[in-house]
N, C-alpha and C positions, 0 to 999 in steps of 0.2 A: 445510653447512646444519645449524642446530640440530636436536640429534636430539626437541626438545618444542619443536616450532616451532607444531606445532598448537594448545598450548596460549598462543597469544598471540595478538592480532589484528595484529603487525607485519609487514610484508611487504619484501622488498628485491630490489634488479635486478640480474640476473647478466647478464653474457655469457660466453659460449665461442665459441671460433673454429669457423669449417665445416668444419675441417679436424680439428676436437676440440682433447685437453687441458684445459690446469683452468680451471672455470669464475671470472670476476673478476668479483669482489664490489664494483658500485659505490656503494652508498646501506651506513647505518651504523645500519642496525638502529632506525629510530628514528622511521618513519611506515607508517602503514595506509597501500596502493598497490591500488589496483582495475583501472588500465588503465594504459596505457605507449605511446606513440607516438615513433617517430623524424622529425626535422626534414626536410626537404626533402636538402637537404645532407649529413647526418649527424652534423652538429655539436654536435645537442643531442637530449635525451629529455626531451618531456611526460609526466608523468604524473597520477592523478586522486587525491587522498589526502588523510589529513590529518598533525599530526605530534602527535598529543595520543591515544595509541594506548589510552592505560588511560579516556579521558574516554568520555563517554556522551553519545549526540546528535549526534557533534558533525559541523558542516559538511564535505562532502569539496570541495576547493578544487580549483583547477588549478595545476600545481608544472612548474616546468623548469630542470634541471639539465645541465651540459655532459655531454656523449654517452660521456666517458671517465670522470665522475665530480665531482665537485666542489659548489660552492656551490650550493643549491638555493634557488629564489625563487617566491611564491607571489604568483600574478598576480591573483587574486579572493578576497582577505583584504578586502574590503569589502562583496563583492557580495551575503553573507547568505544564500546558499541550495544547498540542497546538491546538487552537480552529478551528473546522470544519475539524477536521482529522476523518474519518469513518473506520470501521471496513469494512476488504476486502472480498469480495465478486462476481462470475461470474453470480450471478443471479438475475442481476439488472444491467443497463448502469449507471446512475447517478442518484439519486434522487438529484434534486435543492436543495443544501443547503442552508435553510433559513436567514443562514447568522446572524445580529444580530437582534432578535426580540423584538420591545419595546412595555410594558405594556402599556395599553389601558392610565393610568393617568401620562406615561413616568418618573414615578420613579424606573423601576429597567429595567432590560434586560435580553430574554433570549438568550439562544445560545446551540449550537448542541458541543460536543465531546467528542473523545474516550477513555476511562480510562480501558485499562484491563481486563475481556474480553468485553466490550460492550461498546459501544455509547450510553450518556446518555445527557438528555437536564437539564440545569444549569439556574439558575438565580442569579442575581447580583444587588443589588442596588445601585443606581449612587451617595449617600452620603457613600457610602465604604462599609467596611465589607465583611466577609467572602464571597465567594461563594455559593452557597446553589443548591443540586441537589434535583430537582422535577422531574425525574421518571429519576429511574436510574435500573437495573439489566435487563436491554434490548437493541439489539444492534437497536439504532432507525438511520433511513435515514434522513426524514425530517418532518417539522409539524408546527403548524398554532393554532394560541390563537381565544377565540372567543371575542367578542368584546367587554367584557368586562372582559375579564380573568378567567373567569370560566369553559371554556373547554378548552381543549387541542387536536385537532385531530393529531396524528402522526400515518408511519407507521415504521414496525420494523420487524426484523426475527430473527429467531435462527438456531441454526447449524443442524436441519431438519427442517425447515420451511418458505418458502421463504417470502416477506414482504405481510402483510396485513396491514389494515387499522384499527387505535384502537380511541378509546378517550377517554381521564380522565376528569372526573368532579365531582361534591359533593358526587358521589356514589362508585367514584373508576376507574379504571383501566376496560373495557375491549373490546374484539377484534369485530367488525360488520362488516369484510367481510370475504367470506369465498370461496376465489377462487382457492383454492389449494385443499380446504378437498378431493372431488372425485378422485383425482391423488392421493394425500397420501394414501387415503385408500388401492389402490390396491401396494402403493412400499414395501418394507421392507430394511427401511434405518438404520446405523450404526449410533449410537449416540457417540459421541466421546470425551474419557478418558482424563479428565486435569491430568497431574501431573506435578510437577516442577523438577529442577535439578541446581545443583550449578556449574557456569563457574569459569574459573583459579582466578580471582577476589574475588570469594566466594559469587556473586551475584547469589541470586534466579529467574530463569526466567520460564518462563512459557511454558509447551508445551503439546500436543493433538496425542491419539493415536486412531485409529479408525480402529475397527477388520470388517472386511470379516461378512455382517447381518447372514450369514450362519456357521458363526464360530462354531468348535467343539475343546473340550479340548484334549488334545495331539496329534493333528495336527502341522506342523511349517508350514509357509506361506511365501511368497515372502514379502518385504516390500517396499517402494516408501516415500522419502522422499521430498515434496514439500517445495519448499522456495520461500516468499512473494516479491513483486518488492518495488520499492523506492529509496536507502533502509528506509526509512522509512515509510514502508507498514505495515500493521497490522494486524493479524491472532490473530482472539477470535470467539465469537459466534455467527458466519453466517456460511451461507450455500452453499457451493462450489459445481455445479453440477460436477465438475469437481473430486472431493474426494469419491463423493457417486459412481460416477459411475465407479473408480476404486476399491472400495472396492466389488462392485456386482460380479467384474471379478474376488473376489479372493485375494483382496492384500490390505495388512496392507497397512494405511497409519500413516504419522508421519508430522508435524507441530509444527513451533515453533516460537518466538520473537526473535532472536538474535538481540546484539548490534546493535543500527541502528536505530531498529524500533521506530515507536514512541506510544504512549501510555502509555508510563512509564515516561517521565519528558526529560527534553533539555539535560542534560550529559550523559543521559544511549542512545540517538539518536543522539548525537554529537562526543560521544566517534570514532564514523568509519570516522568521516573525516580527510580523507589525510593518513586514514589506510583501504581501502579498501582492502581486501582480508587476513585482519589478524585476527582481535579480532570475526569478525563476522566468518571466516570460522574457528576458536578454537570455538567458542561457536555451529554453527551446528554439528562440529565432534562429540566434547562434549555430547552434545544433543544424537549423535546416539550410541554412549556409554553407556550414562545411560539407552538408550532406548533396549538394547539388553541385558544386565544387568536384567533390570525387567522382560522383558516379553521373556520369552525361547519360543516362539512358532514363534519368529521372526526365518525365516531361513539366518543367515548371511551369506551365501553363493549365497542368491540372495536376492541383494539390488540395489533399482534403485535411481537417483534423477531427478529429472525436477524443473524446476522454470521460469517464465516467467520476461523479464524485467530486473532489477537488481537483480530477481532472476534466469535469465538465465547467467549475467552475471557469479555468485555465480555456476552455474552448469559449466559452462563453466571451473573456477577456478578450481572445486573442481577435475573435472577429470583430469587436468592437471597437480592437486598436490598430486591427492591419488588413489590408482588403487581397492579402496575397495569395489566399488560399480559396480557390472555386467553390465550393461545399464544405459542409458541417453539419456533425451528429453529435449532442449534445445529453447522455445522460445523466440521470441523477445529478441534475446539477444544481447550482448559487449562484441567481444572478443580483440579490437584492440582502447583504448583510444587515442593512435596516431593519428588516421583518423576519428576517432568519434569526433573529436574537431572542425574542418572544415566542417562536412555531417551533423550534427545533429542540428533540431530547438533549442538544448538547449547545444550544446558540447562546445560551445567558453565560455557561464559560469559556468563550471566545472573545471576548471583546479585546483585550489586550494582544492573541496572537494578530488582530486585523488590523487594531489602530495602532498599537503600540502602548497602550493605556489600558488599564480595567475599570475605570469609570465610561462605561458604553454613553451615557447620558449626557456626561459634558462631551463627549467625541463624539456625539451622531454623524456628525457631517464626515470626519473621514470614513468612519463606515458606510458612507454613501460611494465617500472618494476611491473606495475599492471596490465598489459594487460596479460587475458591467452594462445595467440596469440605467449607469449616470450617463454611460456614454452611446445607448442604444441606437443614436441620431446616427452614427458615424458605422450602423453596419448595413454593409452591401451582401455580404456573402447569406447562400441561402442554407437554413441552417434549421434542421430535423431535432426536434426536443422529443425525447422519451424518459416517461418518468412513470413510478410505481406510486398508484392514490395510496398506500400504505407504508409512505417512507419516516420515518420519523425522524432520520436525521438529515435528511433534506426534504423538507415538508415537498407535495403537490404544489403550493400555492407560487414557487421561487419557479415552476416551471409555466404557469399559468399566466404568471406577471412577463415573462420571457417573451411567452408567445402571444401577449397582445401589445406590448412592445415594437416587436418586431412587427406586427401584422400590420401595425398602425403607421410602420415607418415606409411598408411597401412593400419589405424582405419578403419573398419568399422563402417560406414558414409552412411546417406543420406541429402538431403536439398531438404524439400517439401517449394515449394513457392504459394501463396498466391494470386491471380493478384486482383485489387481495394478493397483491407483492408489494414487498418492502424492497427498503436498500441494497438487498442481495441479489436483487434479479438475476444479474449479469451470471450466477453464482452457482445459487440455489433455488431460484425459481421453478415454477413450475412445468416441465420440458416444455410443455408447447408454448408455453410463454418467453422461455429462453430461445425457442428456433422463431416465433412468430417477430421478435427482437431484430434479431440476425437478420431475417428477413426485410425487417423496414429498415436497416442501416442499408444492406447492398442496395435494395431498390432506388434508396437517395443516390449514394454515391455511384453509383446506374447511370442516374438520372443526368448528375451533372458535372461526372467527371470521364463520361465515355463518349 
């Protein structure tokens, strides 16, 4: 194995016998590999990748190659979407994505991903042809054939219903667990409004508005716009405890796809690299345009944003570049690409998605020019940083440098930290740490959007 193997995104499949000795080397250095499956047989190895290791964006396909090595073929070079991308979600850590799954007689494959609003599972035959989706208008996690391909157990949610456990077979589609019904019965949650809207391009995208369950007609309300990490995160038909329980307090929320995301094909998720902070914050502003446009009950006199991630990053930007929004909550965020290149598990392979270049070195300066760290002079809005001291792909120190930034500019500012959670907080933290969370965003937004 290369000894700076770390430094590359290419990945390749070994085997070594049970017995040991030297591992064989069958693929040639020359595609990004995420998953690996063997055939029924033995005869062949699926696996999930692409072969464009230095490109940006780009689709992970389904590939299979003979199980000793050889010719590799890619069976969803048309299909457009990159497989094993899920629809986001705080109410659930990971479901195992199964990866690729092969029929019991290893003539076709299934596979998990997300097309707009949902995650749906796919089959593909290994002599070609279309793609073919077998349950699709559901956001599913993960799921398992039976053994001879006549059931299907997967689980799946919707945007009020966090995942159960379903299976399809000769009879149809439906759900045998039911570990949520006695909590639903007593919530009263907001089911939340698709509509679209056209960004400068003329491209239609998608977004989500979700009124207060207590809503009444000529009332206007506070609203809060959430933005997804990634950027290629994806906001459809799951369930954020994190939406429901702002809207109980009282407040519209807003969600949307901008450029970036994925779910929609490799150019409308490739368009923002080496343009972070443009096409995607024109299509949020966009978004909250049309969004106050339709719905008059929005009070745009008090509008908040939060975003976690690269959509902290995104919060971060937006108050830096527009004073339209009252309050901000900003987790796990980026405000300084400069030093996020050297702290972060993943900052030394990014330099190209921010400048547009992979020499970080000769382009410092646009990595500043995207940092909202260059333009901290120009924020007025008051804006809550929460960050976990054990993030590693968004170090402590990007929220540190945020919040003395801000402190020093006047902004009212705080920086709640975190001690033994990582990136996941929002996720997987630890409960009191996840409700102690919840708790500092309403208090802000409390604070100065009531």
């Amino acid at each position: 194995m290369d000894e700076d193997a770390d430094l590359s995104r290419v990945r390749d499949i070994f085997t070594i016998s049970s017995k040991g000795g030297e591992p064989q080397k069958l693929t040639e250095g020359k595609h990004v590999i995420t998953d690996l499956s063997w055939s029924p047989d033995g005869g062949l190895l699926a696996f999930i990748g692409h072969d464009k290791p230095k490109g940006l964006a780009i689709n992970l396909d389904l590939w299979v190659m003979p199980s000793g090595g050889g010719e590799m073929r890619n069976l969803t070079e048309g299909f457009d979407r990159s497989l094993g991308m899920g629809v986001g979600s705080d109410l659930r850590v990971a479901t195992p994505n199964p990866g690729a799954v092969w029929s019991h007689d290893g003539d076709s494959i299934y596979f998990l991903t997300a097309s707009i609003p949902h995650a749906n599972i796919y089959k593909v035959d290994l002599d070609g042809g279309a793609v073919e989706e077998v349950i699709g208008g559901r956001t599913i996690d993960g799921f398992s054939l039976s053994g001879d391909d006549s059931v299907i157990a997967f689980n799946a949610m919707d945007a009020t219903h966090p995942a159960e456990l379903w299976i399809k077979d000769r009879e149809g589609e439906r759900r045998v667990t039911h570990f949520n019904d006695r909590l639903l019965r007593r919530l009263k949650l907001s089911t939340p409004e698709h509509f679209t809207f056209r960004n400068s391009l003329g491209e239609e995208i998608d977004g989500w508005i979700m009124r207060p369950p207590d809503y009444r007609e000529g009332e206007r309300y506070p609203a809060v716009l959430e933005i997804h990490g990634g950027p290629r995160g994806v906001y459809g038909d799951a369930i954020y405890h994190e939406f429901h329980l702002l809207t109980a307090e009282g407040y519209v929320v807003l969600y949307t796809n901008p450029r970036g995301s994925a779910g929609y094909g490799e150019d409308y998720a490739r368009t923002v690299m080496g343009h972070y902070g443009e096409c995607d914050y024109e299509d949020l502003m966009a978004f909250m345009d049309e969004a106050l446009r339709r719905f008059s009950f929005i009070d745009e006199s008090r509008l908040g944003v939060t975003g976690g991630s690269y959509g902290g990053y995104m919060t971060n930007w937006i108050v830096s570049h527009t004073d339209r929004f009252r309050a901000a909550v900003t987790f796990r965020s980026i405000c300084n690409w400069v030093s996020k290149f050297g702290c972060s598990d993943i900052g030394y392979m990014q330099p190209e998605s921010i400048a547009g270049d992979p020499d970080y070195f000769e382009h410092m300066e646009k990595h500043l020019a995207k940092s909202p760290l260059r333009y901290a002079k120009n924020v007025k809005t008051p804006t809550l940083i929460i960050h976990s001291e054990n993030d590693l792909r968004c170090p402590m120190e990007q929220a540190e440098q945020w919040f003395v930034a801000l402190k020093l500019q006047g902004v009212p500012t705080e920086l709640v930290r975190f001690p033994d959670e990582n990136h996941e907080l929002s996720r997987s933290g630890k409960p009191k740490h996840r409700e102690e969370r919840l708790r500092h965003m309403l208090r802000w937004f409390e604070r100065w959007l009531k």
